[in-house]
C-alpha positions as CSV (number, residue, x, y, z in Angstrom):
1,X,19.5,-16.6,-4.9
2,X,18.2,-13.8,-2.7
3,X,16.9,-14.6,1.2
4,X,13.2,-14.7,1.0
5,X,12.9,-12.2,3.5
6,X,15.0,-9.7,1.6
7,X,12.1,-9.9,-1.5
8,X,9.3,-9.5,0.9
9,X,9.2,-5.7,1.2
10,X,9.8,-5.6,-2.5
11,X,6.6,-7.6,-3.2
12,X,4.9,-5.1,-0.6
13,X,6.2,-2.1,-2.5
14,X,5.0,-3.2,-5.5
15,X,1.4,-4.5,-4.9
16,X,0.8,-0.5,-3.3
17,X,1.9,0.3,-6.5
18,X,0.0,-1.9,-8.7
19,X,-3.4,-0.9,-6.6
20,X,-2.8,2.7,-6.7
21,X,-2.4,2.3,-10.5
22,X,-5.5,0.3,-11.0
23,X,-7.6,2.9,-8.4
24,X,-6.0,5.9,-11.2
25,X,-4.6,7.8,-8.3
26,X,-1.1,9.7,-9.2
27,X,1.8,9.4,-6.7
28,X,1.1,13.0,-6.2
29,X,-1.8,11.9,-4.8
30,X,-1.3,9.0,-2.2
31,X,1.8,11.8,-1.1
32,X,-0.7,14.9,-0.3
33,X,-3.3,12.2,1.5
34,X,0.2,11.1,3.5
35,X,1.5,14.6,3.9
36,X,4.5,13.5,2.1
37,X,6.6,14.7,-0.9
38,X,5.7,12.7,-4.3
39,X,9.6,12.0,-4.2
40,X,9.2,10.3,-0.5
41,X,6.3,8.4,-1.7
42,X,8.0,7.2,-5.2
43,X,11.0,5.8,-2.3
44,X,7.9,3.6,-0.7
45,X,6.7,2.0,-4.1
46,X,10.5,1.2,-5.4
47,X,11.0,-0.2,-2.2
48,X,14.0,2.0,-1.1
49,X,12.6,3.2,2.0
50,X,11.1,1.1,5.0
51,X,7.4,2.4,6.2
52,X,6.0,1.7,9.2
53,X,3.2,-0.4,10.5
54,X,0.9,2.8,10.9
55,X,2.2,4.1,7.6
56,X,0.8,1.0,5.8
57,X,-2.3,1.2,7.7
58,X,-2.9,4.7,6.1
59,X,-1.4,3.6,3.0
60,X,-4.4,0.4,2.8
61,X,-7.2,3.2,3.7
62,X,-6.3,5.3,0.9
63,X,-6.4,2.7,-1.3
64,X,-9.6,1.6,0.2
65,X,-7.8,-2.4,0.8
66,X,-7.2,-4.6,3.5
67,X,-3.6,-4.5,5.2
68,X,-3.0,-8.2,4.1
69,X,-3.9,-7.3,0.7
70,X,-1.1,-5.7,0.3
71,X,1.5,-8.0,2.2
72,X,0.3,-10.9,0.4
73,X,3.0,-12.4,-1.6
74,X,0.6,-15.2,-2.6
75,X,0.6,-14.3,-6.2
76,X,-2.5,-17.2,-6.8
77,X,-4.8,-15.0,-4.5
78,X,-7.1,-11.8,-6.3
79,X,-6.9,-9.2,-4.6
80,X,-10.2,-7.9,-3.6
81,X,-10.7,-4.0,-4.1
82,X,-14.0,-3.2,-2.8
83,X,-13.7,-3.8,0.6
84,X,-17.2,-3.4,2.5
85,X,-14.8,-3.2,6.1
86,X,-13.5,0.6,5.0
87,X,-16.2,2.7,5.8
88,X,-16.0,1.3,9.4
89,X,-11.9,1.8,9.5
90,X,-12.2,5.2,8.5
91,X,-15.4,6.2,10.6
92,X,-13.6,4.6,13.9
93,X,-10.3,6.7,13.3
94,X,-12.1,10.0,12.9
């Protein structure tokens, strides 16, 4: 059995993925909003490469969610989409 802590960026990887799908955005997509290639951005969904704290922060605004939406591994908890909190994240970093 694999260490928990081994599965957790896994389970990160693919609740970004499972939001952007539901939001209809393309990979293409979340990788021109990152300034990234859609190849670098398909690594970050499969889980193959690590992101940074400030690279899930911009990852969560895009997909208009809170950061601990997407590190939940808490598979019992809905994950809220509609966040009212965005529009005061995004006016505060402009």
């Amino acid at each position: 059995m694999k260490d928990p802590l081994e599965l957790k960026p896994k389970i990160v990887a693919g609740n970004i993925r499972k939001i952007r799908e539901y939001r209809n955005y393309t990979q293409d997509y979340l990788a021109a909003k990152l300034s990234i290639s859609q190849n670098a951005y398909s690594k970050i969904e499969l889980g193959y490469s690590k992101i940074t704290l400030d690279r899930l922060f911009q990852i969560a605004i895009i997909l208009e969610i809170e950061v601990m939406q997407l590190i939940c591994v808490d598979h019992r908890t809905t994950v809220k989409l509609d966040p009212p909190y965005i529009e005061s994240v995004v006016s505060k970093s402009l």
